[in-house]
C-alpha positions as CSV (number, residue, x, y, z in Angstrom):
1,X,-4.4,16.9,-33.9
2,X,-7.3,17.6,-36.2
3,X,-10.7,18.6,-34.9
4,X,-13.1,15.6,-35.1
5,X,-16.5,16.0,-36.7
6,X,-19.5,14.6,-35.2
7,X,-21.4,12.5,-37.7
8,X,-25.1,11.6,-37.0
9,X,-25.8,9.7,-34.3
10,X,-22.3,9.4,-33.2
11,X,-23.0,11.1,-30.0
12,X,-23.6,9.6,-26.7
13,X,-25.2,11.2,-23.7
14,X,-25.4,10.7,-19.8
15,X,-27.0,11.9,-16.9
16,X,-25.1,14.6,-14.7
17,X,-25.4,12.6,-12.1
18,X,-24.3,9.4,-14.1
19,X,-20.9,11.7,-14.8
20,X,-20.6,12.9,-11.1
21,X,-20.9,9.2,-10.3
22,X,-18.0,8.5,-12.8
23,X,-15.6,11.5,-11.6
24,X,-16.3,10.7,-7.6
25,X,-14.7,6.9,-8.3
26,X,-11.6,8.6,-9.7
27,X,-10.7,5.4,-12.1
28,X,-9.8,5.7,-15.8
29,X,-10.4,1.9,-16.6
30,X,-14.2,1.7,-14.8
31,X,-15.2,5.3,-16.8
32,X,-14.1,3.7,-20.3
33,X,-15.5,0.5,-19.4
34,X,-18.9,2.5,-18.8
35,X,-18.3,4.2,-22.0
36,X,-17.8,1.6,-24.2
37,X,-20.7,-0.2,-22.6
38,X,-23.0,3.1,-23.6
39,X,-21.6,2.9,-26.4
40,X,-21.5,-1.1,-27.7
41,X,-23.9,-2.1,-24.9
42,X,-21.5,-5.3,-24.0
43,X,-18.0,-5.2,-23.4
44,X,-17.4,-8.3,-26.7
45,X,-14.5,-7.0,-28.1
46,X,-13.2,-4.5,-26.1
47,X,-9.7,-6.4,-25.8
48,X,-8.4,-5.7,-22.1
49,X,-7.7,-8.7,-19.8
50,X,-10.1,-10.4,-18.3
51,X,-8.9,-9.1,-14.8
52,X,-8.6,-5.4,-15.8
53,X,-12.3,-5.6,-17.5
54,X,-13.4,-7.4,-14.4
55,X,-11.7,-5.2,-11.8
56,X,-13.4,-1.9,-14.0
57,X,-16.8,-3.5,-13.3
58,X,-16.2,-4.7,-9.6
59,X,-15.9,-0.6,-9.1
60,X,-19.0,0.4,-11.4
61,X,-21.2,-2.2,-9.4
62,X,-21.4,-0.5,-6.2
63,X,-22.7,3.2,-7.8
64,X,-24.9,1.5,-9.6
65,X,-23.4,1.6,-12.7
66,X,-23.7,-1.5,-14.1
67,X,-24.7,-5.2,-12.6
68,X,-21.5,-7.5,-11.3
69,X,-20.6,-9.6,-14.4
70,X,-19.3,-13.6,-13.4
């Protein structure tokens, strides 16, 4: 695999305590969900079922990650 350069502004940034939020869940699907919504700011598009999106959120909710979507 080829290393990837970093164009402007393609880099996204979080809090350490945002990341040791993300690790102590332990769950792939709510850490991408986060990321995506840094880095979109809505998950439009992001092309999971609705259950797996929701389930990823249900998880972020309760550290504060991200409000409870209906």
């Amino acid at each position: 695999m080829e290393p990837v350069n970093l164009l402007p502004n393609s880099i996204l940034s979080l809090s350490g305590e945002t990341a040791d939020r993300l690790l102590a869940l332990g769950d792939g699907d709510a850490a991408l969900v986060y990321l995506y919504l840094l880095r979109r700011g809505s998950l439009q598009g992001l092309g999971w079922p609705e259950n797996r999106i929701q389930g990823a959120v249900d998880r972020l909710a309760p550290c504060g990650l991200t409000a409870r979507t209906q």
